[in-house]
mmCIF file as gemmi writes it, N, C-alpha and C atoms, coordinates in Angstrom:
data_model
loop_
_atom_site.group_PDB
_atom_site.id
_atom_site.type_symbol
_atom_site.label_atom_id
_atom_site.label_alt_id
_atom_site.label_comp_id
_atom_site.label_asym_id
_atom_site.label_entity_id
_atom_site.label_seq_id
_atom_site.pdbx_PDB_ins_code
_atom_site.Cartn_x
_atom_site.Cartn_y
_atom_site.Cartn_z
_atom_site.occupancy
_atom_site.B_iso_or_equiv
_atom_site.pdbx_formal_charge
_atom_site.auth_seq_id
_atom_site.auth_asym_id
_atom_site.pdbx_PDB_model_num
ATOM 1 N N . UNK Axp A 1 ? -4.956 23.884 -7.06 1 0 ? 1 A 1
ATOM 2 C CA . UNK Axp A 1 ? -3.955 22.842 -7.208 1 0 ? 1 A 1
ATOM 3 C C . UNK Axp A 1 ? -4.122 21.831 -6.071 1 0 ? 1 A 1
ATOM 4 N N . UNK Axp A 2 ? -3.964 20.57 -6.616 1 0 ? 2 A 1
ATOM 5 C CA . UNK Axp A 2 ? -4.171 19.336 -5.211 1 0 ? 2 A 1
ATOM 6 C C . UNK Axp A 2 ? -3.148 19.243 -4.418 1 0 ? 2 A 1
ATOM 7 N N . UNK Axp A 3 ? -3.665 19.155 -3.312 1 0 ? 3 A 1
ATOM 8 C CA . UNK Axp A 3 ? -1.889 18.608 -2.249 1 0 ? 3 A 1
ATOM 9 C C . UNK Axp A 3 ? -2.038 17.281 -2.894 1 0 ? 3 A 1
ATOM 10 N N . UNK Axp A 4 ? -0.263 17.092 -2.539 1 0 ? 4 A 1
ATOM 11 C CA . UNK Axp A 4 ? 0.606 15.862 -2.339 1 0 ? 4 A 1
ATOM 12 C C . UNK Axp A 4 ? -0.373 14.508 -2.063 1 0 ? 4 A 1
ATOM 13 N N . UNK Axp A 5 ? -1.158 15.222 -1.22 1 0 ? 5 A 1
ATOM 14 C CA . UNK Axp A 5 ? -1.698 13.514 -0.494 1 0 ? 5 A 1
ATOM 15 C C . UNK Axp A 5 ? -3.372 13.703 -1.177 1 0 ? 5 A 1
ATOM 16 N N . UNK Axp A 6 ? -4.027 14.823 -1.374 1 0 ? 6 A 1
ATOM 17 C CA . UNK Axp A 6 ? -5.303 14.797 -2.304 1 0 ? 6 A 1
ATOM 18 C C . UNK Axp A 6 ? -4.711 13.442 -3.138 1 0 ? 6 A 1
ATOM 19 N N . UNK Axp A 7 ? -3.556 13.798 -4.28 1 0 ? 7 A 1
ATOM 20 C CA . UNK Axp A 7 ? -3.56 13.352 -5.712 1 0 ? 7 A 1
ATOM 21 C C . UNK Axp A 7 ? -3.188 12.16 -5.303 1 0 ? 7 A 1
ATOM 22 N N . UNK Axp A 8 ? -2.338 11.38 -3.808 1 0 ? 8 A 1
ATOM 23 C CA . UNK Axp A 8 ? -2.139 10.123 -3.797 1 0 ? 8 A 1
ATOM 24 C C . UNK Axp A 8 ? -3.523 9.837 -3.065 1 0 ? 8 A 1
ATOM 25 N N . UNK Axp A 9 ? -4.473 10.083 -2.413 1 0 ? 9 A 1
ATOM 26 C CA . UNK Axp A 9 ? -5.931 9.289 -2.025 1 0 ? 9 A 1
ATOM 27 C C . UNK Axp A 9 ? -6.745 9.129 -3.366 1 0 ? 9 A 1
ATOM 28 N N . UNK Axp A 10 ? -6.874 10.097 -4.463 1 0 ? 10 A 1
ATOM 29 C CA . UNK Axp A 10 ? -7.004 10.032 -5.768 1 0 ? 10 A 1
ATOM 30 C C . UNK Axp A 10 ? -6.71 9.018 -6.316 1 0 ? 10 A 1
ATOM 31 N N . UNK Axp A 11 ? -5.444 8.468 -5.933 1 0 ? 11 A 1
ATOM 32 C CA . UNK Axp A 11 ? -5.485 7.167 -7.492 1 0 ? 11 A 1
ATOM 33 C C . UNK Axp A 11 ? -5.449 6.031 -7.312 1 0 ? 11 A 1
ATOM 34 N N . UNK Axp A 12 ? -6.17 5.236 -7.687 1 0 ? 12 A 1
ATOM 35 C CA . UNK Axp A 12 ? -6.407 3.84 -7.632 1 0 ? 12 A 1
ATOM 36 C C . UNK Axp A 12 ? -5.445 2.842 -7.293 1 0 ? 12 A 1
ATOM 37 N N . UNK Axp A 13 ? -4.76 2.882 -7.964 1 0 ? 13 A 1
ATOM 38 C CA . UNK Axp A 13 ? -2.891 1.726 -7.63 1 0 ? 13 A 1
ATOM 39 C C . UNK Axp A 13 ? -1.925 2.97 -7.297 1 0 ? 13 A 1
ATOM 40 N N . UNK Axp A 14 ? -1.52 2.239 -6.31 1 0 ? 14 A 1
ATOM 41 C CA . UNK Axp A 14 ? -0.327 2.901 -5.503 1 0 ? 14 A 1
ATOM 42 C C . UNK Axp A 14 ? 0.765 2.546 -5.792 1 0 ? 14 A 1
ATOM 43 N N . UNK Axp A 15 ? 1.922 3.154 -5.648 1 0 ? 15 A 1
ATOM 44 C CA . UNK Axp A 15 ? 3.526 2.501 -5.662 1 0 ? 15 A 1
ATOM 45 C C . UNK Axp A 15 ? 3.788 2.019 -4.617 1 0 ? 15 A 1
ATOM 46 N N . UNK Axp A 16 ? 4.72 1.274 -4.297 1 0 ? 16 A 1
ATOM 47 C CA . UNK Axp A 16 ? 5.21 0.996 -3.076 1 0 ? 16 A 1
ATOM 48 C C . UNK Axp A 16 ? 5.698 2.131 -2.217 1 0 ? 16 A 1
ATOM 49 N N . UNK Axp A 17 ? 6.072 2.991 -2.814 1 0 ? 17 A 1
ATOM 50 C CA . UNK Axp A 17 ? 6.673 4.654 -1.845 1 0 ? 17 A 1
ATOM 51 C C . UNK Axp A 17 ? 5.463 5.166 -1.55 1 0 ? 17 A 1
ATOM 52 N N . UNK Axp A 18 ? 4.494 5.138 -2.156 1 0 ? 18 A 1
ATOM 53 C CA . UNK Axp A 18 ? 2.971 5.663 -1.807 1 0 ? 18 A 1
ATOM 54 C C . UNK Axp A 18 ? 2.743 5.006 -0.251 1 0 ? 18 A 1
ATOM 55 N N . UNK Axp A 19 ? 2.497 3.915 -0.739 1 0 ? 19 A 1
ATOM 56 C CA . UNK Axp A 19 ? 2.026 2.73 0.433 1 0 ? 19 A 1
ATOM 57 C C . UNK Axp A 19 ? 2.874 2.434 1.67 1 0 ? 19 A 1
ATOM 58 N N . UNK Axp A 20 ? 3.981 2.929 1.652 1 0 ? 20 A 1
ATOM 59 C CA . UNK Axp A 20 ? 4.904 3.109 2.777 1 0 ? 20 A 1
ATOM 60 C C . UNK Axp A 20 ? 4.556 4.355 3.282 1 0 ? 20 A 1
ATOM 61 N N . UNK Axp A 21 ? 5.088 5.854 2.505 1 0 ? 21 A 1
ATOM 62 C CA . UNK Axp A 21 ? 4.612 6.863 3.068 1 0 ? 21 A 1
ATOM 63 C C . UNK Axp A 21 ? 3.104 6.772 3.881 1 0 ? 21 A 1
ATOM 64 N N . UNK Axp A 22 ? 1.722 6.154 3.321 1 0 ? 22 A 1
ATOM 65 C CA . UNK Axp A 22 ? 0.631 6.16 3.829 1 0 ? 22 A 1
ATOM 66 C C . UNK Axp A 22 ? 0.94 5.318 5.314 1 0 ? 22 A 1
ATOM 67 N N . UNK Axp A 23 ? 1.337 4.36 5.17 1 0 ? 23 A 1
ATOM 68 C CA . UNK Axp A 23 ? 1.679 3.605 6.384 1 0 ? 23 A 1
ATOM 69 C C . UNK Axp A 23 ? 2.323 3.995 7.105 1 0 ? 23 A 1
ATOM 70 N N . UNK Axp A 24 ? 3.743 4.937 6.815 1 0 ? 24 A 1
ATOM 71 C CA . UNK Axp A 24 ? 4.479 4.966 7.839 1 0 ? 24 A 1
ATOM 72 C C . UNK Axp A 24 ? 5.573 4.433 8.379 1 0 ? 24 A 1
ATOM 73 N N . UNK Axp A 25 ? 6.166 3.308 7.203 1 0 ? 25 A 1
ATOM 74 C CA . UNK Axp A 25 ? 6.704 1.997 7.366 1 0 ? 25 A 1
ATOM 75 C C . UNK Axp A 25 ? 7.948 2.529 6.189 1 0 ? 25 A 1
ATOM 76 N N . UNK Axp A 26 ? 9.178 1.643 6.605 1 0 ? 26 A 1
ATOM 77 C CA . UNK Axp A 26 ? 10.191 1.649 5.467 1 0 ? 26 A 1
ATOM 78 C C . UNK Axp A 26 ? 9.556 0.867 4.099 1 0 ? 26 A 1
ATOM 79 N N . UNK Axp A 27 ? 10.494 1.088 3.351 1 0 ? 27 A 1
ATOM 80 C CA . UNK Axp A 27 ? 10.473 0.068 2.21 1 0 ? 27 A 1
ATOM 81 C C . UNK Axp A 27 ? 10.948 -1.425 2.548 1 0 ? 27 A 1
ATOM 82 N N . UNK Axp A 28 ? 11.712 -1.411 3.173 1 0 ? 28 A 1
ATOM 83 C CA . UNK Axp A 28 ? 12.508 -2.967 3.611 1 0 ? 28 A 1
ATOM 84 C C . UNK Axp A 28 ? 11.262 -3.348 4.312 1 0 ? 28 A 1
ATOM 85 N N . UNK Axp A 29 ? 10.791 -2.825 5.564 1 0 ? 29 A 1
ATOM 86 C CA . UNK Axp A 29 ? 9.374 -3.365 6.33 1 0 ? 29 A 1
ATOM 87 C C . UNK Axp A 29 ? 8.843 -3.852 5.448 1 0 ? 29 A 1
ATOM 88 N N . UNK Axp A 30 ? 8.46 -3.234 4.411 1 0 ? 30 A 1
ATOM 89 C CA . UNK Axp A 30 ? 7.218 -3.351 3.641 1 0 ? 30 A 1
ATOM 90 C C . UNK Axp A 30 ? 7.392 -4.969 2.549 1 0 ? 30 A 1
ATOM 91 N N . UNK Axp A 31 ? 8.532 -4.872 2.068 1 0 ? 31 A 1
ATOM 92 C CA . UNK Axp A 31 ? 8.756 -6.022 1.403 1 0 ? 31 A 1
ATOM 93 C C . UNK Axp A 31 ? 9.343 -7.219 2.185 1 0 ? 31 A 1
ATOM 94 N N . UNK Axp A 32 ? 9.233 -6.859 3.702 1 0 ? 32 A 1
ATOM 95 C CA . UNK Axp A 32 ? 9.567 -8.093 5.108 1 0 ? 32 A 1
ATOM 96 C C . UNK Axp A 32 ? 7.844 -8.53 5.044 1 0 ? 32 A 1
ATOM 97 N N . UNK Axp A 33 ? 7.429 -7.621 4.876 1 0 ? 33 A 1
ATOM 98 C CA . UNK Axp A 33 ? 5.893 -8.05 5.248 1 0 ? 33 A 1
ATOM 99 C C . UNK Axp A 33 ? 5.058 -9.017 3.863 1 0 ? 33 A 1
ATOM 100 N N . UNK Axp A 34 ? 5.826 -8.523 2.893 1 0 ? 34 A 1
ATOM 101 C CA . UNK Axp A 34 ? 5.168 -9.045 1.598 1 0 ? 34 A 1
ATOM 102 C C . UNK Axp A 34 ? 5.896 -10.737 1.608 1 0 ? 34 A 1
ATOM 103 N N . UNK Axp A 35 ? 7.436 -10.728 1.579 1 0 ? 35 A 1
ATOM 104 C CA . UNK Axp A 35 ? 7.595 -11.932 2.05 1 0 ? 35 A 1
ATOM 105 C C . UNK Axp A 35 ? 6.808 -12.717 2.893 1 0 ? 35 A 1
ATOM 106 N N . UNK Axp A 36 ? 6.8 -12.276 3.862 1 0 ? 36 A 1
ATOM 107 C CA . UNK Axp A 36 ? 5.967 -13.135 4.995 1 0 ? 36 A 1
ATOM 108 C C . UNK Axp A 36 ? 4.64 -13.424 4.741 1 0 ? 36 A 1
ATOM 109 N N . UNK Axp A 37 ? 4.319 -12.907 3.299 1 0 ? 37 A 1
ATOM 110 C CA . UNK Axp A 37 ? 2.481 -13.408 3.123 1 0 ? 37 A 1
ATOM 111 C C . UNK Axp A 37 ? 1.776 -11.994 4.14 1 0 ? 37 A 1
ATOM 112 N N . UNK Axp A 38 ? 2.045 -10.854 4.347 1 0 ? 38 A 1
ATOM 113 C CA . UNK Axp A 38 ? 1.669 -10.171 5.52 1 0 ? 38 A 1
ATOM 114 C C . UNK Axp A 38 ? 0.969 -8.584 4.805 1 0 ? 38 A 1
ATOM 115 N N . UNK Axp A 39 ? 1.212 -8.562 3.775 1 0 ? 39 A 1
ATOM 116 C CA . UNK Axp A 39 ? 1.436 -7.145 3.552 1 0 ? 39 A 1
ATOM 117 C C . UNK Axp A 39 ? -0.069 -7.451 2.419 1 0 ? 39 A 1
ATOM 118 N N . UNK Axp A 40 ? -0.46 -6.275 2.17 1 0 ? 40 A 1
ATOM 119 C CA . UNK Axp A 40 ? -1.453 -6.454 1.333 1 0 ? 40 A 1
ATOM 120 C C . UNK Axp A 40 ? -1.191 -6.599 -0.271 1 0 ? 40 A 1
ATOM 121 N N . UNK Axp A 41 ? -2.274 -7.596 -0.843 1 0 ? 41 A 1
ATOM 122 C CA . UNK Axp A 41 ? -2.374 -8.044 -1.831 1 0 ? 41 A 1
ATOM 123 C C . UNK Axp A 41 ? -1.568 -7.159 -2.893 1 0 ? 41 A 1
ATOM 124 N N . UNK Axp A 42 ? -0.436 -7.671 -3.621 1 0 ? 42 A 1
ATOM 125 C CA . UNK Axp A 42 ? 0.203 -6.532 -4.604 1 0 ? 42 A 1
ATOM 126 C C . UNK Axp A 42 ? -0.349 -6.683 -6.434 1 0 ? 42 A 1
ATOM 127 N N . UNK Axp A 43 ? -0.169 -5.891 -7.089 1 0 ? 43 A 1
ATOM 128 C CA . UNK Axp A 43 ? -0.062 -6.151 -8.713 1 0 ? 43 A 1
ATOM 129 C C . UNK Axp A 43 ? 1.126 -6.196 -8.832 1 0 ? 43 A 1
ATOM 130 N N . UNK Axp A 44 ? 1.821 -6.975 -9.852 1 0 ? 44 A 1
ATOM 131 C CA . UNK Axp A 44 ? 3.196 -6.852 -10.37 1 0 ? 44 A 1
ATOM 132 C C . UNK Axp A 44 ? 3.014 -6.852 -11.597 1 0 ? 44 A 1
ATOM 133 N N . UNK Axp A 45 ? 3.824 -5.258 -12.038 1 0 ? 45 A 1
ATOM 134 C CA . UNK Axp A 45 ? 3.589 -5.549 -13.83 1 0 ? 45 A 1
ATOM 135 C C . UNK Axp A 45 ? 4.585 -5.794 -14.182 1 0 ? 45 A 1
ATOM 136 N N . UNK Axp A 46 ? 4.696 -5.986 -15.331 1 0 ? 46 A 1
ATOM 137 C CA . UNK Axp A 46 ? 5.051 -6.776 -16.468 1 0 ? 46 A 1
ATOM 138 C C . UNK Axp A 46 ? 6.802 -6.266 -16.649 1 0 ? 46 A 1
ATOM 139 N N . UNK Axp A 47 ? 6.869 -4.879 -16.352 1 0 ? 47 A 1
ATOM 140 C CA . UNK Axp A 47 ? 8.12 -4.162 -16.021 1 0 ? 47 A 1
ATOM 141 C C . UNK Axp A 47 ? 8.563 -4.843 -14.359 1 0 ? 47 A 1
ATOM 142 N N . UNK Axp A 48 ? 7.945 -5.411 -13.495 1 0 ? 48 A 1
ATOM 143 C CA . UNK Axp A 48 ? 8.582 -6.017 -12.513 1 0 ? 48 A 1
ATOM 144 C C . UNK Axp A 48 ? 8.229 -4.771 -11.148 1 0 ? 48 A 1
ATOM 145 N N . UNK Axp A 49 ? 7.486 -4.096 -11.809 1 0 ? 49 A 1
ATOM 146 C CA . UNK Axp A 49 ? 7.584 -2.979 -10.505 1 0 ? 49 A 1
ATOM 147 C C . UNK Axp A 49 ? 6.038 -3.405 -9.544 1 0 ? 49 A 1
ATOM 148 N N . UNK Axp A 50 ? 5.866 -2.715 -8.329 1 0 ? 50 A 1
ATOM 149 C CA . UNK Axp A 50 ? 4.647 -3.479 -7.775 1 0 ? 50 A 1
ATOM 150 C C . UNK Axp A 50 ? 3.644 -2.416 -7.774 1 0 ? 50 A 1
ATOM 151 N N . UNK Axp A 51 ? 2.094 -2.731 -7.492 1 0 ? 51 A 1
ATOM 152 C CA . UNK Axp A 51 ? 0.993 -1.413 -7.256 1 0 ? 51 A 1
ATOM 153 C C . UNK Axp A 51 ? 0.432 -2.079 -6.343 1 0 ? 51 A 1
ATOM 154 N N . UNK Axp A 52 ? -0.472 -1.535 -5.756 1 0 ? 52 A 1
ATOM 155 C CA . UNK Axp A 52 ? -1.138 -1.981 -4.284 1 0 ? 52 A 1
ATOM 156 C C . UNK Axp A 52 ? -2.483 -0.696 -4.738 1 0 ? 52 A 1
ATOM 157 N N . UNK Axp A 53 ? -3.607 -1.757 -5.146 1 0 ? 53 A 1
ATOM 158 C CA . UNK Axp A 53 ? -4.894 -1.408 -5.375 1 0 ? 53 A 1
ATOM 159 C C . UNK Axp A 53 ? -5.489 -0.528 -3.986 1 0 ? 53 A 1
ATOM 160 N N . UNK Axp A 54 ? -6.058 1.143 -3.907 1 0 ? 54 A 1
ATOM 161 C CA . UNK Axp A 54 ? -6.069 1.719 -2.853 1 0 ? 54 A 1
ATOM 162 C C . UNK Axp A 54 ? -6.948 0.842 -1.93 1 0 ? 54 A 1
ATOM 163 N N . UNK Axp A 55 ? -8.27 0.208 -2.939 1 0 ? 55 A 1
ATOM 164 C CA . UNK Axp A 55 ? -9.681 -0.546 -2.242 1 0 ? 55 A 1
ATOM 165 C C . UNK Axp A 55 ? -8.727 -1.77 -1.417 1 0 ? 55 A 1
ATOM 166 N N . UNK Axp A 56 ? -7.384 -2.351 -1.894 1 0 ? 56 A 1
ATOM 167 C CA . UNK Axp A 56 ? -7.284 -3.702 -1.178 1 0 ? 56 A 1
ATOM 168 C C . UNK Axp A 56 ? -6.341 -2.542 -0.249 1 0 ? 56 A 1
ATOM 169 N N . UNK Axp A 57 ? -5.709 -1.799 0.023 1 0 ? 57 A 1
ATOM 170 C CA . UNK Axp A 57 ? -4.893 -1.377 0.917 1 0 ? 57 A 1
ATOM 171 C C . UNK Axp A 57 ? -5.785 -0.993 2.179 1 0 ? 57 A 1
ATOM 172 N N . UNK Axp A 58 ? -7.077 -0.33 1.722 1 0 ? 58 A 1
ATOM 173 C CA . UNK Axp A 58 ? -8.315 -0.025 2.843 1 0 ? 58 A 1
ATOM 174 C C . UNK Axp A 58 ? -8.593 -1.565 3.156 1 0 ? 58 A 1
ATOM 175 N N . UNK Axp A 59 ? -8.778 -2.652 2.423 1 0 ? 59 A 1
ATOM 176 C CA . UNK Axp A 59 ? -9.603 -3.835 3.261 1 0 ? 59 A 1
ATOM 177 C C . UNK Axp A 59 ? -8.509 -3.856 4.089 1 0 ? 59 A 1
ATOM 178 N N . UNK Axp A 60 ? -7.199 -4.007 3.586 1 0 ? 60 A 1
ATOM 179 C CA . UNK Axp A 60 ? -6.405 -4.994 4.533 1 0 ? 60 A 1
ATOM 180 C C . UNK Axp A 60 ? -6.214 -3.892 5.571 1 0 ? 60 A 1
ATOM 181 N N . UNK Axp A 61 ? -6.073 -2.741 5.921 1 0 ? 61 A 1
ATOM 182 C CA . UNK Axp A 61 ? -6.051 -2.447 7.181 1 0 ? 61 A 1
ATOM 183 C C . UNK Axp A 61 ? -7.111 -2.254 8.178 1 0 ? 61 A 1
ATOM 184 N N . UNK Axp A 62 ? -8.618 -2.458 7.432 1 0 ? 62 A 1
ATOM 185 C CA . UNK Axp A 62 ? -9.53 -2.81 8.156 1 0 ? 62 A 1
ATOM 186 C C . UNK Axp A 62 ? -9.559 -4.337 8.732 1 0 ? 62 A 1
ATOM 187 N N . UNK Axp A 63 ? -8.869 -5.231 8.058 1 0 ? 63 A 1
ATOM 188 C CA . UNK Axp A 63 ? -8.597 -6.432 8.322 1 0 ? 63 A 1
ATOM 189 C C . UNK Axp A 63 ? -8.012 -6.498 9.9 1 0 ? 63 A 1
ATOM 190 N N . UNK Axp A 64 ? -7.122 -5.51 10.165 1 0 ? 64 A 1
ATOM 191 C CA . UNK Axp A 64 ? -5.756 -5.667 11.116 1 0 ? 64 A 1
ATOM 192 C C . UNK Axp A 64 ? -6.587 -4.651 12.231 1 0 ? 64 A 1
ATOM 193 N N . UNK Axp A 65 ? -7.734 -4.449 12.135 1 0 ? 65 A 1
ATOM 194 C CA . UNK Axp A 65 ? -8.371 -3.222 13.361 1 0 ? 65 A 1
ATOM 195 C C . UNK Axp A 65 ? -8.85 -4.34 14.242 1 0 ? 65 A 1
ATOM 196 N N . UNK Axp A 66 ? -8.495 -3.783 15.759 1 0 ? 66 A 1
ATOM 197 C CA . UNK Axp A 66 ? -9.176 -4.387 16.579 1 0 ? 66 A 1
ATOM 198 C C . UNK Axp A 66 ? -9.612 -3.627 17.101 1 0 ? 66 A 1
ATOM 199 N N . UNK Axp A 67 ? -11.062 -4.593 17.86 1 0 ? 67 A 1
ATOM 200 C CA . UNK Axp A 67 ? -12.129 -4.057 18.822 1 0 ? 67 A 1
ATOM 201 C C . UNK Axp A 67 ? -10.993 -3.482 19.745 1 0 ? 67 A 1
ATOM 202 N N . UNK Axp A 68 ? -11.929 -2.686 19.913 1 0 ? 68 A 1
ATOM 203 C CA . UNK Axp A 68 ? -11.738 -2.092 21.596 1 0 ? 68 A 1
ATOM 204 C C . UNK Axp A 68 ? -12.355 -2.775 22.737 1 0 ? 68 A 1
């Protein structure tokens, strides 16, 4: 049987509770950051709910790494 976090690195579009839990961040953070143009690239379907593609959630926090 998969852990919890196997089956969420597993799937391609994330929820927003995914993408917070992975981060670490509230939900309010998270949609402070999406306002602000800050947060990574979202899908919005058609029901109004959001996904966050895993490949753009990896660019954008490779985006935000700094050198040492």
């Amino acid at each position: 049987m998969a852990t919890p976090t196997t089956a969420i690195n597993s799937r391609e579009r994330l929820t927003v509770e995914e993408v917070c839990a992975d981060l670490g961040v509230s939900r309010s953070t998270f949609y402070d950051w999406r306002a602000k143009g800050r947060s990574p690239r979202c899908i919005k379907l058609p029901n109004g709910e959001i996904r966050v593609r895993r490949a753009e959630l990896e660019r954008w926090l490779d985006s935000r790494e700094e050198a040492a």
